[in-house]
Backbone as numpy.savetxt, mean C-alpha at the origin, in Angstrom:
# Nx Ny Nz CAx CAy CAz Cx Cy Cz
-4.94 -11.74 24.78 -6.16 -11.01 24.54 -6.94 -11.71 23.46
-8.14 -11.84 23.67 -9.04 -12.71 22.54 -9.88 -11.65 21.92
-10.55 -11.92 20.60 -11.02 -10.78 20.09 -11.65 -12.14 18.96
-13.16 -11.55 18.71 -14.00 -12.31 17.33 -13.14 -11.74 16.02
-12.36 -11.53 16.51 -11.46 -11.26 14.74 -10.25 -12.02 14.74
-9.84 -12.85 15.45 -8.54 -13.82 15.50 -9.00 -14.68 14.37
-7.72 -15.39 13.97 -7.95 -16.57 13.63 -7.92 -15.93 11.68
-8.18 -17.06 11.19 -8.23 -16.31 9.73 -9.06 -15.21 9.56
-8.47 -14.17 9.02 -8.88 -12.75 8.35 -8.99 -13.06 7.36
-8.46 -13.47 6.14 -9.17 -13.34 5.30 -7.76 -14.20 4.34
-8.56 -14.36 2.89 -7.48 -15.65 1.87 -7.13 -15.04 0.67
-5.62 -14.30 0.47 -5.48 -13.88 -0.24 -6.29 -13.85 -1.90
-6.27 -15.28 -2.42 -6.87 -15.83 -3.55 -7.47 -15.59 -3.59
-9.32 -15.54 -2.42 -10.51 -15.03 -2.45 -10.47 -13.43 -2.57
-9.54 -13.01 -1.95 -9.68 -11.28 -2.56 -9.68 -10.95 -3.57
-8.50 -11.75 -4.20 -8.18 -10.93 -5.55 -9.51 -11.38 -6.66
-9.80 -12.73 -6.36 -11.07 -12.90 -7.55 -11.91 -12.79 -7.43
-12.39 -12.14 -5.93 -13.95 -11.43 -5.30 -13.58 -9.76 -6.37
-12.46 -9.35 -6.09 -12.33 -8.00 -6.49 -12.71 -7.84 -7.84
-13.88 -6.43 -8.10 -13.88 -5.97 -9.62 -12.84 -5.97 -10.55
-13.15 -6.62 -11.73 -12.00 -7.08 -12.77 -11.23 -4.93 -12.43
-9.94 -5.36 -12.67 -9.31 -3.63 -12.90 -9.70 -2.95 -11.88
-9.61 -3.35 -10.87 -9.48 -2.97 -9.36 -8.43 -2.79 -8.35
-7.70 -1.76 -8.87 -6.34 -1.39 -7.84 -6.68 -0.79 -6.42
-5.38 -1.14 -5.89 -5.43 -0.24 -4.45 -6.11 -1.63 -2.87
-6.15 -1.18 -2.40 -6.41 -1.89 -1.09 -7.61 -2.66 -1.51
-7.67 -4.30 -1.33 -8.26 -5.55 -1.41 -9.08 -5.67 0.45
-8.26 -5.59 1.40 -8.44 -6.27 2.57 -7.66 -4.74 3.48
-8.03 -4.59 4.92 -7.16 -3.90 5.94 -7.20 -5.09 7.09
-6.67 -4.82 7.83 -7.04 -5.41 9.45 -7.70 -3.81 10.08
-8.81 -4.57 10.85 -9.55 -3.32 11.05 -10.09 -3.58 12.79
-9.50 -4.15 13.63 -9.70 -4.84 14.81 -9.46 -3.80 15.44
-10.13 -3.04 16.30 -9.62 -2.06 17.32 -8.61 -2.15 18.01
-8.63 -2.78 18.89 -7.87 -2.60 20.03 -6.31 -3.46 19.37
-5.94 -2.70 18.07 -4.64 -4.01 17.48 -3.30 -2.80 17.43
-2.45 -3.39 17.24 -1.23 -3.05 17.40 -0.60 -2.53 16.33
-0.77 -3.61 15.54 -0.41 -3.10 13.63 -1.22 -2.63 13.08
-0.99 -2.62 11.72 -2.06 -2.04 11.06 -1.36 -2.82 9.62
-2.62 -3.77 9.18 -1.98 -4.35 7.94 -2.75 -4.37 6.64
-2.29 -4.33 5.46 -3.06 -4.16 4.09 -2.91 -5.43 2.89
-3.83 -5.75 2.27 -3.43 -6.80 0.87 -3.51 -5.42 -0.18
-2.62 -5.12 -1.01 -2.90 -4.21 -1.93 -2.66 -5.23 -3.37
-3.24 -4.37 -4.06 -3.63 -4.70 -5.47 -2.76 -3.44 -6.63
-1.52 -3.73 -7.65 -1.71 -2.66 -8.59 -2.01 -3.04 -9.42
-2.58 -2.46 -10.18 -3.14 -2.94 -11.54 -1.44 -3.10 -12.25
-1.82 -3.46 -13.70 -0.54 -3.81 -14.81 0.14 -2.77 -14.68
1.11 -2.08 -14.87 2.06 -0.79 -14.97 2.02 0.41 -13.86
1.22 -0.14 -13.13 1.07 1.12 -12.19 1.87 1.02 -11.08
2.26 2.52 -10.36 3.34 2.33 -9.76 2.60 3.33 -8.02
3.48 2.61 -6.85 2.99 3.99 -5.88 4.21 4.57 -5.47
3.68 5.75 -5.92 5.40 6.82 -6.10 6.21 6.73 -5.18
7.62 7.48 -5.30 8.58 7.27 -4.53 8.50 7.90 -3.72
8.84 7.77 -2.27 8.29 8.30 -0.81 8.93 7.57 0.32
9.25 8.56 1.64 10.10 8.35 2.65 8.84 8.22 3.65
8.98 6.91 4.50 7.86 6.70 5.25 8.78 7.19 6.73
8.87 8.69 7.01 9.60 8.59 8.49 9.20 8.67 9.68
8.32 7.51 9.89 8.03 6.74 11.12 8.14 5.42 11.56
7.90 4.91 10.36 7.41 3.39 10.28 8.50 2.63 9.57
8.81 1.33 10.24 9.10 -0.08 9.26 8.21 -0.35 8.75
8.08 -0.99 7.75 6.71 -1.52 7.00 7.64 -3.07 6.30
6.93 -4.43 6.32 7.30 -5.41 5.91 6.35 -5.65 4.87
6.90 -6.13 3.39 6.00 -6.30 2.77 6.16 -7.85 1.97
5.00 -8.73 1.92 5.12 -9.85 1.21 4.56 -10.16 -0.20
4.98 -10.40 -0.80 4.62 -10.42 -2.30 3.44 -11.34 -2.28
2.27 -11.33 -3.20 1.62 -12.99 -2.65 0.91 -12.92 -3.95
1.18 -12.05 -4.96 0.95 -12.71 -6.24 1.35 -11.30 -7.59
1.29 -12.09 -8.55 1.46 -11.47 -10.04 3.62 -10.78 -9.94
3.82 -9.85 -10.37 5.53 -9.52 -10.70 5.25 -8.06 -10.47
6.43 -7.69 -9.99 7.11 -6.11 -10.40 8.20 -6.02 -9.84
8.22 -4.88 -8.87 9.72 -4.47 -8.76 9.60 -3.16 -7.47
10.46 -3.21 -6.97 10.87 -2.16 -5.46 11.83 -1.54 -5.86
11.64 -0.18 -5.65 13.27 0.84 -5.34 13.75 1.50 -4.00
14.55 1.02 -3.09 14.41 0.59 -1.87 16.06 1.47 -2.23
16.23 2.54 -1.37 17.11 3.64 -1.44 17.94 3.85 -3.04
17.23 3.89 -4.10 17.83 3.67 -5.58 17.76 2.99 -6.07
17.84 1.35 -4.86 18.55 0.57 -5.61 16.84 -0.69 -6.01
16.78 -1.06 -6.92 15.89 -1.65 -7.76 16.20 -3.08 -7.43
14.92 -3.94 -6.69 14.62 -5.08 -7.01 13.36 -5.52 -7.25
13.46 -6.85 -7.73 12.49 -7.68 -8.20 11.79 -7.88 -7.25
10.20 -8.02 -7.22 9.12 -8.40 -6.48 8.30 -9.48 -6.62
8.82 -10.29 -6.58 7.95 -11.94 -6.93 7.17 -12.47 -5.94
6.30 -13.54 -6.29 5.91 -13.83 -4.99 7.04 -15.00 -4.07
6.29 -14.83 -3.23 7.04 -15.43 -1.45 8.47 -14.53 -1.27
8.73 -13.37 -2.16 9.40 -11.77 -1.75 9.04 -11.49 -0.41
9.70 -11.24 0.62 9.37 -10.68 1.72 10.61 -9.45 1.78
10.37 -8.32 2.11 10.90 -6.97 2.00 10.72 -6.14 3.57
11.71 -6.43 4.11 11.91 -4.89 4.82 12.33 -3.60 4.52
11.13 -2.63 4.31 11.70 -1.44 4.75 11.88 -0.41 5.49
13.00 -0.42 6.06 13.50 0.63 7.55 12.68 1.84 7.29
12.04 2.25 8.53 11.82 3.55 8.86 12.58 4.51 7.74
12.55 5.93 7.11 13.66 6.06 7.16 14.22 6.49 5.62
13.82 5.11 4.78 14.67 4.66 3.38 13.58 5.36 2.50
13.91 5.11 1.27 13.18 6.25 0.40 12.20 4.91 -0.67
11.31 4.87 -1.11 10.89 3.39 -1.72 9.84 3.74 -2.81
9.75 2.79 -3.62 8.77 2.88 -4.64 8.27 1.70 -4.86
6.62 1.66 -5.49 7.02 -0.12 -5.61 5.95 -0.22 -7.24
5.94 -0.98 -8.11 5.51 -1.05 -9.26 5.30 -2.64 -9.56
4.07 -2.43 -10.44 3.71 -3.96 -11.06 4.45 -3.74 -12.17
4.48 -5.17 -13.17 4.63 -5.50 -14.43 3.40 -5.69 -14.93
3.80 -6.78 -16.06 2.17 -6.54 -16.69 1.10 -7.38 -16.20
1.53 -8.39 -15.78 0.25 -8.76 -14.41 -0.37 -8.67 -13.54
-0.03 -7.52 -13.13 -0.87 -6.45 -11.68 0.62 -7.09 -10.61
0.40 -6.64 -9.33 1.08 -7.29 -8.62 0.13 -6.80 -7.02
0.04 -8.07 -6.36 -0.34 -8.11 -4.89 0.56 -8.55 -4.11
0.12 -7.03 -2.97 1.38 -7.64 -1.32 0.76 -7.32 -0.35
1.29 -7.82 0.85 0.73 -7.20 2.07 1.42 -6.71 2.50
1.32 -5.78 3.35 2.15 -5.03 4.06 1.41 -5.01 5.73
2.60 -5.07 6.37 2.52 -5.12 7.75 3.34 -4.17 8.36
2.30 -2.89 9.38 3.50 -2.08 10.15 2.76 -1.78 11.12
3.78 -1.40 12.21 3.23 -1.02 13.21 2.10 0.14 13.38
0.85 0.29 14.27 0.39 0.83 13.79 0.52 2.59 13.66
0.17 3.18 12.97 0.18 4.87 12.51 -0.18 5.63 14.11
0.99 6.13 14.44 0.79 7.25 15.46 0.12 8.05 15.23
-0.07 9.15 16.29 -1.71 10.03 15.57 -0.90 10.85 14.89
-2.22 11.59 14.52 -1.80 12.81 13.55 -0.84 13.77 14.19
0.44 14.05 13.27 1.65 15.13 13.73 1.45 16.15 12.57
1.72 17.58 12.89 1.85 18.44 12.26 3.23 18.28 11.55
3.30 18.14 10.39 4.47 18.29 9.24 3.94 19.33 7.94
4.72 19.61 7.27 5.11 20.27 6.19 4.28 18.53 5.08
3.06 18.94 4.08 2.24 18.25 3.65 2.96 17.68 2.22
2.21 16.91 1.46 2.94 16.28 0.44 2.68 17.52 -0.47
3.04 17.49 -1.67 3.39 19.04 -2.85 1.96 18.15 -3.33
1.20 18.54 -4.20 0.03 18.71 -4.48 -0.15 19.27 -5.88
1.58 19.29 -6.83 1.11 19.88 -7.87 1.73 18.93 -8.73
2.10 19.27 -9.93 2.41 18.96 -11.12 1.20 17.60 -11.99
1.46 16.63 -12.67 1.04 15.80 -12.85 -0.33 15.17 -12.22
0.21 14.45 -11.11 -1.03 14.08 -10.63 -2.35 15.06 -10.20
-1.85 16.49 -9.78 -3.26 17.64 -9.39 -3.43 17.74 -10.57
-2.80 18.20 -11.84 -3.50 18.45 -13.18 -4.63 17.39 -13.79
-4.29 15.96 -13.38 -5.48 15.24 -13.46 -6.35 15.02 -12.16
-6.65 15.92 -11.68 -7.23 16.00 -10.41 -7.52 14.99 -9.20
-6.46 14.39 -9.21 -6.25 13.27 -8.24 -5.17 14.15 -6.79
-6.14 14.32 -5.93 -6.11 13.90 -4.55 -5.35 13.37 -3.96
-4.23 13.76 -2.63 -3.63 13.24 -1.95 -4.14 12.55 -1.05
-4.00 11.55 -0.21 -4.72 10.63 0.60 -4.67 11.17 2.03
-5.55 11.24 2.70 -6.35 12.32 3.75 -5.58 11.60 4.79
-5.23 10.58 4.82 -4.41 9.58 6.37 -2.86 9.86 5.72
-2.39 9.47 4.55 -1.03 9.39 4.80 -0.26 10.15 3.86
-1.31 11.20 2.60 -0.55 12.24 1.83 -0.05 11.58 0.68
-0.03 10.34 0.76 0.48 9.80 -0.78 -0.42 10.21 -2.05
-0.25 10.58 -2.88 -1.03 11.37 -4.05 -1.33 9.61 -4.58
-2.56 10.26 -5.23 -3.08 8.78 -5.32 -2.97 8.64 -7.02
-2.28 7.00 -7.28 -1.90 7.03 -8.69 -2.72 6.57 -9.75
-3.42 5.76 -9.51 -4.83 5.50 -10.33 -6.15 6.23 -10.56
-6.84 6.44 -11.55 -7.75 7.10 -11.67 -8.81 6.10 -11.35
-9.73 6.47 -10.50 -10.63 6.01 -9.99 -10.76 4.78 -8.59
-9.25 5.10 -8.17 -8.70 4.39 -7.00 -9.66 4.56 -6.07
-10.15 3.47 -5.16 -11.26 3.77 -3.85 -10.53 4.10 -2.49
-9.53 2.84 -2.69 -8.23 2.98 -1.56 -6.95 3.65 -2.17
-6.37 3.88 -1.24 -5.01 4.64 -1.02 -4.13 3.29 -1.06
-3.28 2.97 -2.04 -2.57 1.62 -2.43 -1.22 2.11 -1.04
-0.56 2.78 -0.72 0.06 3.14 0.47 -0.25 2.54 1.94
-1.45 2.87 1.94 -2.04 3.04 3.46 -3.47 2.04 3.40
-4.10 1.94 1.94 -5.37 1.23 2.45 -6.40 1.99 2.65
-6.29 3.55 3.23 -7.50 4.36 3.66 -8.12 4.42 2.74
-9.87 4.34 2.56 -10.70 4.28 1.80 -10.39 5.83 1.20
-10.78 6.22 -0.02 -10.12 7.53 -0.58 -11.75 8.26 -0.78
-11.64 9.63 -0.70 -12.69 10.45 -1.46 -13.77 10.29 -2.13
């Protein structure tokens, strides 16, 4: 199948230094209709983390492609460097965090089945007291203040 969007999408390097200095959360999506996956370049700023959460639908592969942090991938804690490539199963429970250099990855998963009725993400403590918003596509409470994207999913936010 051919499509005017093959071929290079886009260059990691040029995202990150097109992007507003202190600009977390989704850099790039793949946004091609008729596509299969659904893939993201995310951005965290220095110390910021996207909370711990069971994705139970999806594998999601993720590649490190610049700055340091760290994954908690059923408890267990590793390092996130770049040329890191990470599977995580449907399934497993995960977190992922920069150090003090921000950290960028992409993530690649198949794409998001439609909307299913489930029991929604909790909506209180911490993050609602600073009035931050769960993300309207995938419920991840969003961890930066003034985030545009959903560092999870990519969906443009509120």
């Amino acid at each position: 199948m051919s499509s005017s969007s093959t071929g290079v999408l886009a260059r990691v390097p040029e995202l990150v230094r097109g992007a507003p200095r202190g600009h977390g959360g989704a850099l790039w999506r793949l946004a091609a209709r008729a596509r299969q996956l659904d893939a993201n370049v995310i951005r965290l700023r220095p110390g910021a983390t996207v909370a711990a959460h069971v994705e139970p639908d999806l594998d999601v592969l993720v590649y490190v492609t610049g700055g340091g942090g760290w994954l908690v991938v059923d408890g267990v804690r590793k390092e996130a460097l770049p040329g890191a490539v990470v599977w995580l199963p449907r399934g497993t429970a995960r977190e992922i965090g920069a150090d003090g250099d921000g950290l960028t990855y992409l993530t690649v998963h198949r794409r998001r089945p439609g909307l299913t009725i489930r029991r929604g993400p909790v909506t209180t403590g911490a993050g609602a007291q600073e009035g931050r918003e769960p993300c309207g596509e995938c419920g991840q409470p969003t961890r930066e203040p003034g985030a545009r994207f959903c560092a999870r999913c990519g969906t443009a936010l509120r």
